[in-house]
N, C-alpha and C positions, 0 to 999 in steps of 0.2 A: 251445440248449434242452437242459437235462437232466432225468433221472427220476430218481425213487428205489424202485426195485423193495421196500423193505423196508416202505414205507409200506401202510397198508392200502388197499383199491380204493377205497373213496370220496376220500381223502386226493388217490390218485393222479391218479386223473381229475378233480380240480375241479382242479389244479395244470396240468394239462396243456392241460384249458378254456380256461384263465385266460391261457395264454402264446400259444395258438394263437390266440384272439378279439384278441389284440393284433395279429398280423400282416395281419389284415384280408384272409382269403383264406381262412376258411372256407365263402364261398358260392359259389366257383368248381365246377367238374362233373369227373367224374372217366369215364373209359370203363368200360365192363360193369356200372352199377352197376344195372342192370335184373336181372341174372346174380346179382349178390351180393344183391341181396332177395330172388328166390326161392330162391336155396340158403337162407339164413335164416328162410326161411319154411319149408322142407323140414326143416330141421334142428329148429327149434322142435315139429313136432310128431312129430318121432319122438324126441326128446330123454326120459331119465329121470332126468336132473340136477336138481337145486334151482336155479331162479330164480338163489339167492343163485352157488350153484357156477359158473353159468355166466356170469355178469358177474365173479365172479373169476378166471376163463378168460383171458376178454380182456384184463382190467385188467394180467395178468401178460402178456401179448400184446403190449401197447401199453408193458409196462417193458422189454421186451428189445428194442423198436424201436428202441430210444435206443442199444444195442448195436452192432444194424446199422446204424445210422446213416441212420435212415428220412426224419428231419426237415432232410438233403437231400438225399437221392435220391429219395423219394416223400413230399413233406410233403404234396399233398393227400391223399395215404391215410394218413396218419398223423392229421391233423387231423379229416377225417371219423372215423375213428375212434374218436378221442377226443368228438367230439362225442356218436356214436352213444353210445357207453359211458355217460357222463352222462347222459343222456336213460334210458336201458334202468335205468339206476339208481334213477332217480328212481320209473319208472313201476312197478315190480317191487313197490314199497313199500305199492305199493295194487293189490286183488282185479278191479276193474274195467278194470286198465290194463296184468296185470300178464302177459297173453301177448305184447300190445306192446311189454314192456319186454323181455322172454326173448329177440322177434326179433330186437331193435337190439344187445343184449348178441352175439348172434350172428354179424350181421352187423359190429360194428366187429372182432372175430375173425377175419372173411373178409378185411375190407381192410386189415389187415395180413399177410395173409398173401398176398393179391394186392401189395399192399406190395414185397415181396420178390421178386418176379418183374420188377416194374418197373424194383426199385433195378439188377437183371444188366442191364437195355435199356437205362437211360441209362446208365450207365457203359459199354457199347456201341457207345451213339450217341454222348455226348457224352468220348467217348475224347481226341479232339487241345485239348478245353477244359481237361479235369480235366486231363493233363498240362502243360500250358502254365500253369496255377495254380499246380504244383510245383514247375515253373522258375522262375516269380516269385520262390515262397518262397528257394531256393536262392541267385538271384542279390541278392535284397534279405536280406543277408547283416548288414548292420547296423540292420534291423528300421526303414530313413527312411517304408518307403511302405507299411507295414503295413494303415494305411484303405485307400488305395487299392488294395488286394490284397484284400482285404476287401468291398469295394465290388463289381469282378470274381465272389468268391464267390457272391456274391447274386444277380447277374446266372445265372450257371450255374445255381443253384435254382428260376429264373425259367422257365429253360429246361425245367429237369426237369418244371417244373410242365404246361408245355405238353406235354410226353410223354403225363404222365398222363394230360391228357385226349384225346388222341389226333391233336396238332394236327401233329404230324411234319412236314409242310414251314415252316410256319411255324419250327419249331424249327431245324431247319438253317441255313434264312434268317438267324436269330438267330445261330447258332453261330459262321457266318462272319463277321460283324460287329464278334463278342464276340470273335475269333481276333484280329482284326486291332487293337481297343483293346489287347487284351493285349500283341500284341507291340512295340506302340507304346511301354506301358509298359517293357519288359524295355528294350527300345532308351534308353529315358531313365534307367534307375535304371542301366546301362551307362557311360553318358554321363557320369552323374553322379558316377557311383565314379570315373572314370580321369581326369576332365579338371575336375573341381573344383576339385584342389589346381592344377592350373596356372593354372586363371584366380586365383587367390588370387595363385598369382606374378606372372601381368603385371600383378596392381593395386598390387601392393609393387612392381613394376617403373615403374608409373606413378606412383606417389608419389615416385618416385625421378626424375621428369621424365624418363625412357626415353625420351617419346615427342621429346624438344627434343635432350638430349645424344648419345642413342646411335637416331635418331631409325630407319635402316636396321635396325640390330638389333633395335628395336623389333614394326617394322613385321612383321620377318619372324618375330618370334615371334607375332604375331597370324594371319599366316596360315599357319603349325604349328597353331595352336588349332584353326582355322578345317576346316584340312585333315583331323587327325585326329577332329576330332567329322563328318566328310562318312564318314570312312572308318567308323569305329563303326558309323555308322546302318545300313552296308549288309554288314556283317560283325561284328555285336556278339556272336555266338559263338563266332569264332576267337579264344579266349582271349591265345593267344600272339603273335600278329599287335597284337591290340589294345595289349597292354600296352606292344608295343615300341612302338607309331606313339605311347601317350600319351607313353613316357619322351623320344622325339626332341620332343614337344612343350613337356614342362617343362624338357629341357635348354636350348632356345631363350627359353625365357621365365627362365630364371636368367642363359643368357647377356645377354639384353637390362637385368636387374636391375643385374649386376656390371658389365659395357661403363661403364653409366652413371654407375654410382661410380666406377669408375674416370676418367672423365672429369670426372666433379664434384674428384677432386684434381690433376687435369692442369692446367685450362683456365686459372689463374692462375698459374702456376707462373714463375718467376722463372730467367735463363739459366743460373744455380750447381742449382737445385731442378731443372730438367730436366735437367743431364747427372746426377746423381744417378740420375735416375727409368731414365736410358739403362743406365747402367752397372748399376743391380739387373736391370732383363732381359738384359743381358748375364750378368749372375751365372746368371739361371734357365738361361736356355740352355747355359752352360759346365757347370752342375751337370750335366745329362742326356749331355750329351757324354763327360764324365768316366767314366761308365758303361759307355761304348764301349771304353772305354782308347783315346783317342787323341790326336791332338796338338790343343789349342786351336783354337779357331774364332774368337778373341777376333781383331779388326785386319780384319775386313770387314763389309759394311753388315749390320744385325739381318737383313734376309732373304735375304742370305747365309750368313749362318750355319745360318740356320734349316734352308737348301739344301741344305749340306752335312750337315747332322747327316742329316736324312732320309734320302741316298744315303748314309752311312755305315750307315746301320738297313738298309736294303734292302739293300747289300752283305753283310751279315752275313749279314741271313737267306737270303739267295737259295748263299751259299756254302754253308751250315749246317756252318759249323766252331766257331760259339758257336752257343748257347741265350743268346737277349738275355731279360733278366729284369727290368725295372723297376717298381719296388714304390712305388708314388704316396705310401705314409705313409712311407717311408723317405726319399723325396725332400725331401717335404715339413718333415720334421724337421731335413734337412741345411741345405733353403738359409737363406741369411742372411736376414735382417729388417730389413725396409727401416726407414728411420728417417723418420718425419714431417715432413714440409716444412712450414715458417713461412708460416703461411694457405691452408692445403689441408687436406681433409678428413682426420680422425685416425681415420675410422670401419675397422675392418678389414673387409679383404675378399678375396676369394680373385683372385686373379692369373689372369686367364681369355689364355693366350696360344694362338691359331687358327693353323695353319698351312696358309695357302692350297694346298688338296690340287689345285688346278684346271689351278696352275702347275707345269710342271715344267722339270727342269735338265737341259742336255745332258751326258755324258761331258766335251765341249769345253769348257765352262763353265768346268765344276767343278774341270779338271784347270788352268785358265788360273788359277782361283781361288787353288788351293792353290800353283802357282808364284810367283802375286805376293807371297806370303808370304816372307819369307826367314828364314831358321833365329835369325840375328839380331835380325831384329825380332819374331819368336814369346817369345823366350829374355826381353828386354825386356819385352814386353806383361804373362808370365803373371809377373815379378816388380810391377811396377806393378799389376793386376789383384789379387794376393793383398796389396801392401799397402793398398790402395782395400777393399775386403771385409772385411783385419779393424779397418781403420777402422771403415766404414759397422755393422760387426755391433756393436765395442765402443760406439757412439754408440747403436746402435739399443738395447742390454742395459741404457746409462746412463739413456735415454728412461725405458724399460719399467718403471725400480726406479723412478722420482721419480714415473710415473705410479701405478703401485703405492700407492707413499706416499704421495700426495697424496688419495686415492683411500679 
């Protein structure tokens, strides 16, 4: 609801009439209004204003309401107001009616000015509502639930209105009610900022057959989903806590995406197309090792090596004679590129390799590990291994240009 104080007072009050009779809440009751007729009545006859003067009084009374922000903190003093105004208007214009009209002119001047006493009490009373509206605003940050934020508003002026007339317990009753839709809301517009974009990924995870190929990973990024919208509900203001639990939850719904591509160019693969597919994770893994400065891990099983890299990382750090630094886009730039197998998937995809944290290696192991190695067959390995690599890379570069071209 707006006003236009520039308007003249007849202009203002039929405008004002005319919005308030829409809301369908001008015949509600307001407290003291027994108190505001005889002050009006008091005022009326010691008054030595013009008629006219004093329904301009009010008219300018009821444009700075809109200031204060009368139409919701005390809309029925506002409405009655405007009603009275109109009315004292009217009646002014004629001799017969026109001390009648001087009162009401008077009185819609009182109730806005009791108006203003009201607006300090619900803001008051209704303290933990109006704030909890602001955090709506705040958290609905890309403006999805604006009506329903809106809707809330209303609710609160509902309330206000019950102030006005003096109905205070009912109003509290109200308030709590209206605390708990709201926070219902915050909790879902939460919900829905952090963990949208992952369900988006497990449906491109499911269209990916996730749930057939990679059916474990699947599964368990569903109950990542599951788990982090349990946790939101009951902690959707720890901002920090939340954002970590949704990223554990879209990392799981990428990993069940990728597993499954990944599997979709496995499952056909032919026994020349699988030791391929062996020796580029062997490449991945030799890249990261390399980093260590150490000798090859190349000539024991993929989760041996994996074994070893790890206690090489832990040895490191736990000496602190290097600062180990590995830069994921530098990695990624180095290693080679695998080259497409004849009936398997051409689609690219990111290399998702998991190193079971659950398992661990003894000292004994490790040290039997690196003895079975002989310096011979190391020296061997990483000549075969580097001519294997820049095979598979110059294959993989010849691929790349004819796709290019073709393309």
């Amino acid at each position: 609801m707006a006003f236009l104080p520039k308007l003249n007072s007849l202009s203002v009050s039929s405008s004002i009439v005319v919005a308030l009779s829409l809301s369908g809440c001008m015949s509600q009751q307001i407290t003291n209004t027994k108190h505001m007729d005889d002050t009006a009545q008091k005022q009326a006859a010691a008054t030595t204003q013009t008629p006219q003067q004093i329904c301009e009084t009010a008219s300018l009374a009821i444009a700075n309401a809109d200031k204060e922000e009368l139409y919701f903190y005390a809309p029925l003093h506002l409405e009655q107001a405007s009603d009275n105004l109109q009315d004292g208007q009217d009646q002014i214009k004629n001799k017969e009616t026109e001390t009648e009209g001087v009162k009401k002119c008077f009185k819609a001047s009182e109730l806005i000015e009791n108006g203003l006493v009201i607006k300090v009490k619900v803001k008051s009373t209704l303290s933990d509502s109006l704030a909890e509206l602001e955090m709506l605003k705040q958290v609905d940050s890309d403006k999805k639930y604006t009506d329903d934020i809106q809707d809330h508003k209303d609710d609160v002026m509902d309330i206000a209105k019950k102030i006005e007339a003096g109905k205070m317990n009912e109003a509290m009753q109200d308030q709590a009610e209206l605390i708990k839709e709201m926070l219902e809301l915050e909790t879902d517009i939460v919900i829905d900022k952090n963990l949208t974009p992952v369900e988006v990924m497990i449906e491109r995870a499911d269209d990916a057959n996730a749930d057939d190929l990679a059916e474990k990973t699947f599964e368990k990024a569903e109950l990542e989903l599951e788990s982090a919208r349990k946790f939101i509900q009951s902690n959707y203001r720890n901002n920090t806590q939340v954002e970590a639990t949704s990223a554990v939850a879209m990392r799981a719904a990428k990993h069940a995406l990728y597993v499954a591509l990944e599997v979709e160019t496995l499952k056909d693969l032919n026994a020349e197309a699988a030791e391929k597919k062996v020796l580029y994770i062997e490449s991945l893994l030799e890249h990261i090792n390399k980093k260590l400065n150490k000798d090859v891990v190349i000539g024991n099983s993929l989760d041996e090596q994996s074994k070893i890299i790890g206690q090489r990382v832990e040895s490191s750090l736990s000496a602190q004679t290097t600062t180990l630094v590995i830069e994921p886009e530098l990695i990624a730039n180095e290693l080679p590129t695998e080259q497409p197998t004849e009936g398997t998937n051409t689609k690219t995809v990111d290399t998702v390799i998991e190193t079971n944290t659950e398992e661990t290696v003894t000292a004994e192991e490790v040290e039997t590990t690196e003895e079975a190695v002989a310096t011979e067959e190391i020296e061997t390995t990483e000549e075969a291994v580097a001519t294997e690599e820049i095979q598979t890379a110059e294959e993989a570069v010849a691929t790349e240009e004819i796709q290019t071209a073709e393309q």
